[in-house]
C-alpha positions as CSV (number, residue, x, y, z in Angstrom):
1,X,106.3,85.5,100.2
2,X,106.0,89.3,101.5
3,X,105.0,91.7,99.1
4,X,105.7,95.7,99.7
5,X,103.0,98.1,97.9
6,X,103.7,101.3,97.4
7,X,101.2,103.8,98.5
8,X,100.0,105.0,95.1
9,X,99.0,100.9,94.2
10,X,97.7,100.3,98.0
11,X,93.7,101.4,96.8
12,X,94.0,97.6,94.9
13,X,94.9,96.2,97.8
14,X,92.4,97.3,100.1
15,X,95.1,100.0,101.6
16,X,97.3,96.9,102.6
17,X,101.2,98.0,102.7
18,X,102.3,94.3,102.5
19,X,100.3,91.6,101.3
20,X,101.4,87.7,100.9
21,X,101.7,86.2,97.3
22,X,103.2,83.2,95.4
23,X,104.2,82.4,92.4
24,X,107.7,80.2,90.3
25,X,108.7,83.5,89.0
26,X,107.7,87.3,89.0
27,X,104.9,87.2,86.1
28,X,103.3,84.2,88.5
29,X,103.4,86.4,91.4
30,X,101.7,89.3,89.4
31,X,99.3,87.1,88.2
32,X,98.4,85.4,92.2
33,X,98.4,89.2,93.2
34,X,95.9,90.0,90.0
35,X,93.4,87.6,91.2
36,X,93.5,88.1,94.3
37,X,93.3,91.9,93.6
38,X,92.0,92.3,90.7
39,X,93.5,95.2,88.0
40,X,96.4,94.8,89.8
41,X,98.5,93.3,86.7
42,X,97.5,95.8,84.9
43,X,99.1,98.9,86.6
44,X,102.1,96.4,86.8
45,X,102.6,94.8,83.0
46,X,102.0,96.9,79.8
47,X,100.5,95.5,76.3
48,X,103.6,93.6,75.9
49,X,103.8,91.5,79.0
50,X,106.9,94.3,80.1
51,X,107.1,95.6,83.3
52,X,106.1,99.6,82.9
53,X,108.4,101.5,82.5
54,X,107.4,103.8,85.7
55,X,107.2,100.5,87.7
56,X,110.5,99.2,89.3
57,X,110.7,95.6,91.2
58,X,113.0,94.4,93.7
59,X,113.9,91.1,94.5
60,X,115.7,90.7,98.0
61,X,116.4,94.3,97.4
62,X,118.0,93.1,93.8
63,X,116.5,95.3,90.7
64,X,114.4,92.7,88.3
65,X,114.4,93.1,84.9
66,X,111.7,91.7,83.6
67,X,109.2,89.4,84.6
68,X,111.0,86.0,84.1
69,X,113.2,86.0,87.4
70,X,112.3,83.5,89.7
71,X,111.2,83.5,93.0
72,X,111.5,81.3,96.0
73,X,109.3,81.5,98.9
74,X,111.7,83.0,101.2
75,X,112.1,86.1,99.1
76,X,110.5,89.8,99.3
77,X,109.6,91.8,97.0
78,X,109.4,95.6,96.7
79,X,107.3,97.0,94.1
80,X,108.1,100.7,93.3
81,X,106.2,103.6,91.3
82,X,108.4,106.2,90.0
83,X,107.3,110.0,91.1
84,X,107.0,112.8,88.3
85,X,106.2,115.9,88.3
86,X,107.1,119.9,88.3
């Protein structure tokens, strides 16, 4: 399935935009795109096995909750980093 990076995530994937993944569910996924980049999970999934809290995904542009919803092959997936500042 296609996978969107955002730009500040896109120096673990070798500056890729979209890169191609699989997995039953979301926390698979993370995991295929861990080892295939590694550290990757980690700017994804906190201590807790929780998506971060400054980390939004979509699923066919549907928000995802937490890491249990499943995928299909078909789907796309839009990872998004929250912007902060002042």
């Amino acid at each position: 399935m296609n996978i969107f990076i955002p730009s500040p995530l896109r120096s673990y994937t070798q500056q890729q935009p979209k890169v191609v993944a699989s997995g039953a569910n979301l926390s698979a996924l993370i995991d295929n795109l861990d080892h295939q980049f590694p550290g990757f999970r980690f700017r994804i999934v906190d201590e807790q096995d929780q998506i971060r809290t400054h980390i939004k995904i979509f699923v066919n542009r549907e928000p995802a909750g937490s890491l249990a919803v499943p995928l299909q092959q078909k789907d796309e997936v839009l990872i998004v980093c929250a912007l902060s500042g002042g």
